[in-house]
C-alpha positions as CSV (number, residue, x, y, z in Angstrom):
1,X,135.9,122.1,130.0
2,X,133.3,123.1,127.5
3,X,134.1,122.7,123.6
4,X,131.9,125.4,121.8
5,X,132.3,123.3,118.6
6,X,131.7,119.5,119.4
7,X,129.1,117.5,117.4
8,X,126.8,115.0,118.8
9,X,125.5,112.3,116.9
10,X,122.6,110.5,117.8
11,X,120.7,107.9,116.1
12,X,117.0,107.0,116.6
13,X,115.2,104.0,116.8
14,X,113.7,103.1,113.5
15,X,110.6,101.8,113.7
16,X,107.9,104.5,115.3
17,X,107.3,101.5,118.0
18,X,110.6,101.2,119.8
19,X,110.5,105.1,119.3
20,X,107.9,105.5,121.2
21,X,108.9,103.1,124.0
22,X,112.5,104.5,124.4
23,X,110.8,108.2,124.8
24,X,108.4,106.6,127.2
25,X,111.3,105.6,129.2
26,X,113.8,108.3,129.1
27,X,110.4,110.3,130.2
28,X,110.0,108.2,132.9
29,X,113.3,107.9,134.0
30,X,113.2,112.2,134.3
31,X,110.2,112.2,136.2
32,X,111.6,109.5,138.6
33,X,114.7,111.4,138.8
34,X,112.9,114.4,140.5
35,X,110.9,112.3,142.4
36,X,113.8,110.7,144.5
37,X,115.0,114.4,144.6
38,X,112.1,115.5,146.4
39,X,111.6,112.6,148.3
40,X,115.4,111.8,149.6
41,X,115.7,115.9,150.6
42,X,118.6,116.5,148.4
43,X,117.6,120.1,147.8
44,X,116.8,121.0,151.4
45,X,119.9,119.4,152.7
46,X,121.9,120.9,150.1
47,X,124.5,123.7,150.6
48,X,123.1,126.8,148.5
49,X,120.7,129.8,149.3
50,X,117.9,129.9,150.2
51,X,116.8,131.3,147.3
52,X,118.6,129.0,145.0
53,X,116.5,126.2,147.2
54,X,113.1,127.4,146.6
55,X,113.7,127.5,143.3
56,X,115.0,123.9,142.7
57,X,112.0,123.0,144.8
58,X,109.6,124.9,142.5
59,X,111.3,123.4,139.4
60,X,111.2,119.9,140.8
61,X,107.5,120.4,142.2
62,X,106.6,121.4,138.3
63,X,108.5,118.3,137.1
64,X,105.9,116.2,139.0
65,X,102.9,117.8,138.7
66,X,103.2,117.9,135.2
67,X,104.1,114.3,135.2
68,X,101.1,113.3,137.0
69,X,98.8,115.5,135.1
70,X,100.1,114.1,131.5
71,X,99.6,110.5,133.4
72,X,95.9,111.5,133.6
73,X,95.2,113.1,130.2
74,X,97.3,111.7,127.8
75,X,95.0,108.9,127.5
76,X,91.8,110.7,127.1
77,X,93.5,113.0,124.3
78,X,94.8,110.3,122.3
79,X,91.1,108.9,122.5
80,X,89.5,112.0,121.4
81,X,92.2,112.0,118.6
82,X,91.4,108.9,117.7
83,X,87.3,109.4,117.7
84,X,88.0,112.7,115.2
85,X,90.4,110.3,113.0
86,X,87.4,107.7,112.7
87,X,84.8,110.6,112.2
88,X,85.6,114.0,111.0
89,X,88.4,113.1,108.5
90,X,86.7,110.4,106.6
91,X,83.5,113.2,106.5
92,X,86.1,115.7,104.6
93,X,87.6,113.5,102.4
94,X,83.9,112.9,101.4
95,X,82.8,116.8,101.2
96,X,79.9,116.0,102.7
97,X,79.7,119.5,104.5
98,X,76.4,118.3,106.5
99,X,77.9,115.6,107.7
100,X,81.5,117.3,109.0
101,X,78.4,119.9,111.3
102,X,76.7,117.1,112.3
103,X,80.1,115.5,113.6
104,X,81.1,118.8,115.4
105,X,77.6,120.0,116.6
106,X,77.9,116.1,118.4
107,X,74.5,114.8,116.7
108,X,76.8,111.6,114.8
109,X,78.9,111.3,117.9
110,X,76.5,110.2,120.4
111,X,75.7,106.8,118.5
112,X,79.3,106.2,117.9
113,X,80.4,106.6,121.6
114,X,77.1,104.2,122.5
115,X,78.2,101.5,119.7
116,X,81.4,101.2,121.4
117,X,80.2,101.0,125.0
């Protein structure tokens, strides 16, 4: 049955790295789930409504696409996270407020971008 009351103890990994790796794969392992769902026609085969099928299906369709689309911009975010860490912060810890428009208006940017290609 269900106990209203129970406690559930979980301890993390400690250092950020095998964090980040055990999220990595319990986040695979989800969208992999849904992905043999779809795939192996659990949900069509299955023995509910009609309605109660379309919206698995819609549910599971979401599940993917959004697991493909964080595939393709989760790198490019953590890079333009990592260009405003190298650029804007150190120009406001400075208080240089020309600086912090030039950075933002993209005049600074362009050489930065150039010296790394």
């Amino acid at each position: 049955g269900f106990e209203h009351d129970a406690i559930f103890y979980f301890e993390a990994e400690k250092p950020l790295g095998q964090l980040v790796k055990q999220r990595r794969r319990w986040i695979n392992g989800a969208y992999m789930a849904g992905y043999w769902v779809v795939k192996e026609g659990w949900v069509r085969r299955a023995n509910h409504s009609l309605s109660t099928k379309v919206g698995a299906t819609a549910i599971l369709g979401f599940e993917i696409i959004q697991g493909i689309l964080i595939r393709m911009i989760t790198p490019a975010t953590i890079a333009c996270g990592l260009l405003f860490m190298v650029t804007v912060i150190p120009a406001i810890y400075s208080g240089d407020g020309a600086e912090i428009r030039d950075i933002l208006d993209g005049k600074q940017v362009d050489h930065l971008v150039m010296a790394c290609g």
